[in-house]
N, C-alpha and C positions, 0 to 999 in steps of 0.2 A: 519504658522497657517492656519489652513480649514477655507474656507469660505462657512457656508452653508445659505438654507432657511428655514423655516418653513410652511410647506405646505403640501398637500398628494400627494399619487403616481401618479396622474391623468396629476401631472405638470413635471412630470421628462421629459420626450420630450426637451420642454423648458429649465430646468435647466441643462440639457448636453449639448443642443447648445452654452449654455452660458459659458458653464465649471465654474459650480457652482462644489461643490466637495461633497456635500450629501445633504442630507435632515432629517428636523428636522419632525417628526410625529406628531400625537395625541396618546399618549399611553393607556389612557381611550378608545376610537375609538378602536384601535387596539387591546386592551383585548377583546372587547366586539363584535368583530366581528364573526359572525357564520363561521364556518369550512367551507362550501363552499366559503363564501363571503373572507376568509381570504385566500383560495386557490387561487383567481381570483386575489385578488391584488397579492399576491406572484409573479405569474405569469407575472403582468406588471411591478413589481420591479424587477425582474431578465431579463428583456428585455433589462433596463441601467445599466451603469457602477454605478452611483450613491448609494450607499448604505444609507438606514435608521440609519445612526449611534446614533443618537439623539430623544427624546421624550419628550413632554412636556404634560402637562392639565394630572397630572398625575390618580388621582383619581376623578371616573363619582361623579357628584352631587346627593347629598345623601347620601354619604359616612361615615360611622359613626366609626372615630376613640378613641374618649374618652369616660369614663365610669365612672361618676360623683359617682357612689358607691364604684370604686375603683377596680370594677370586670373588667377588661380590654382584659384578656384572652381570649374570647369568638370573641371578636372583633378583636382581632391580629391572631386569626384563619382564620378567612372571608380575611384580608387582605392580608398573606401570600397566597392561595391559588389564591387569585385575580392577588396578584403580579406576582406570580410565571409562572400564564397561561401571562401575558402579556409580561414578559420576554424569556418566549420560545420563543414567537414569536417573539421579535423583534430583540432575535440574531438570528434568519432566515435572517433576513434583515439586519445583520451586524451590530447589537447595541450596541454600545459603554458604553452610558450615558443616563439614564432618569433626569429628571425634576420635580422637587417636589414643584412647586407651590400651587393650588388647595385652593387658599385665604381663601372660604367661608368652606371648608370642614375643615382645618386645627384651624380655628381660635380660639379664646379664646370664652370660652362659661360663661356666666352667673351663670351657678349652678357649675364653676369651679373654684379654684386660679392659677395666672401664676405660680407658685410654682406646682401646680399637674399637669397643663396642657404639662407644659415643662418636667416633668417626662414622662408623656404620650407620648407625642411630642416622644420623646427619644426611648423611646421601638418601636413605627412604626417605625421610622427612620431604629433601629437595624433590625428590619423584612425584611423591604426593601430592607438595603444593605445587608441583607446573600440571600436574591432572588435572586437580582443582581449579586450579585458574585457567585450563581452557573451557572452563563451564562456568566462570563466572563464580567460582565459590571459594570458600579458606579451608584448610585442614587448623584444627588446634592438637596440641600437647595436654593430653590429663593426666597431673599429678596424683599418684592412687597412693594407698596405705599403705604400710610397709608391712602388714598383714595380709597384703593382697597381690605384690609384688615387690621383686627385691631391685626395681629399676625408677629413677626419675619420683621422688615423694614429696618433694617443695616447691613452691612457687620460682623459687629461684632456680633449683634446678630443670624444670619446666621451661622456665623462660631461656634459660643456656643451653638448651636444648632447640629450642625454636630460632634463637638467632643464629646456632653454629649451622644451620640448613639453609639459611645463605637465604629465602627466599620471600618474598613478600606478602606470598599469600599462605606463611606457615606462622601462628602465632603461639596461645597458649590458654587452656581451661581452668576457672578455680570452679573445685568443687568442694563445696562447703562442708560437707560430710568427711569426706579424706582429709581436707585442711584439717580440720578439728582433729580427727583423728590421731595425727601427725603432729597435732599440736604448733603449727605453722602459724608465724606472726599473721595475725588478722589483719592488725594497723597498718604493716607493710604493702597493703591489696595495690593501693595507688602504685606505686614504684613501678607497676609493670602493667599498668595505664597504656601502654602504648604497643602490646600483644596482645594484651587483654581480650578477645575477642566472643567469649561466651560462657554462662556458667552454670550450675547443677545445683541442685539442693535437695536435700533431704533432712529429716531431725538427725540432729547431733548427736542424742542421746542411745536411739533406737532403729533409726534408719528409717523412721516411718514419715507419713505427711503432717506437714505443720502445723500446729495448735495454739491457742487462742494464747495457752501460757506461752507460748514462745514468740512474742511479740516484741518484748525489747530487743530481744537478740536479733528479731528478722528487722527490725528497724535500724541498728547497727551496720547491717549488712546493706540497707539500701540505701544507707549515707555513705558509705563507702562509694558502692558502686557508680555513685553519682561523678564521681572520682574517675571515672573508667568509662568515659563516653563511646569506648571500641565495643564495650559491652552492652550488647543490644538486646539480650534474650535471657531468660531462665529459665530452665526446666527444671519440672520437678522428676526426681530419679531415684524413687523412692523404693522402698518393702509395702507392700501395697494390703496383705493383711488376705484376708478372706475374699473380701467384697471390693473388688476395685471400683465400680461404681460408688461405692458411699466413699471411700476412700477419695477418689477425685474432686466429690462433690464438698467434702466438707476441706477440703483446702482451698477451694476456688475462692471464694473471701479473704482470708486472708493473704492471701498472693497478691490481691489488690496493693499492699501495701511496696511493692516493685512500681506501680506506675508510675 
């Protein structure tokens, strides 16, 4: 399994000393970056080995994907074209996988029912993943906290979510911070083996990078994952603290134990 970070190009220096093995972007950031501005980072991304395989914070706030009248078309227009310019770009940079978080953008709306919403829900998803797959990449589903969003917080609901979008290159994220959160069967991780396609990590407790005491539990985690051969990657996606350099550097050890 890859061990990456979540962070911009600015830190690859860093994450190659450390032999981190990619990095995780901003894919909103990176759609919306001006042609010159997205020349200049190219430019420091192809300095390291390190490739952007990963994206996350998928869609900028404001984002209007549902259409309470039911007219939705107009709006999976705007989305497709958005997607499509941010997936150029980010198999320039070796993109594997985007991140379909985006809490407040995605969530259940008031003038809506979760019966239309999850229709709705479904059709982006499908846009997303035929984006994606003209560039060779997958979108996943991240199940977030129900602290953090009132849409999509279980693995299960994640996963019925990814298969109601009909498409092959839309799967699903465990992130082990939210799981926990949520309190979502761990033991169940296997079951959905076969969306499975990338996952997050951060301490359970605090949100921060992993520690030495927390070594049964990431061992837990990586007997599972063995379970989930779709999963190829972890990022760490962490509260980084003061000092993101020492932060990175003292989780790189431990993370070994993903290999």
């Amino acid at each position: 399994m890859k061990i990456g970070v979540c962070t911009s190009p600015d830190k690859l220096p860093l994450l190659t000393e450390l032999k981190y093995d990619y990095f995780e972007a901003c894919f909103s950031w990176l759609a919306d970056l001006s042609e010159d501005d997205f020349r200049a980072q190219t430019a420091l991304v192809e300095k390291y080995p390190l490739a952007g395989e990963v994206y996350n914070i998928f869609f900028r706030g404001g984002t209007q994907l549902y259409a309470p009248d039911g007219n939705q078309d107009p709006l999976l227009r705007e989305v497709d074209a958005y997607a499509e310019k941010g997936f150029s770009r980010a198999a320039v940079w070796g993109g594997k996988i985007a991140v379909i978080g985006s809490g407040f953008v995605r969530g259940l709306r008031d003038d809506m029912t979760r019966e239309e919403t999850d229709r709705q829900f479904a059709r982006v998803l499908n846009v997303c993943g035929e984006a994606a797959s003209r560039h060779g990449m997958k979108i996943v589903v991240e199940p977030l906290s129900r602290n953090e969003c009132n849409y999509i917080h279980t693995m299960e609901e994640g996963a019925a979510a990814a298969r109601a979008a009909d498409h092959p290159a839309v799967g699903v994220l465990a992130d082990f911070y939210h799981h926990a959160k949520n309190g979502d069967d761990l033991d169940a991780l296997p079951q959905y083996a076969d969306l499975l396609y990338h996952t997050h990590y951060a301490r359970l407790c605090d949100r921060g990078v992993p520690q030495e005491e927390d070594r049964s539990q990431l061992l837990r985690l990586a007997e599972l994952l063995k379970q989930c051969p779709k999963a190829e990657r972890i990022s760490l996606e962490c509260s980084w603290g003061a000092d993101f350099d020492a932060a990175v550097r003292s989780a790189r050890k431990i993370m070994e134990i993903f290999r």
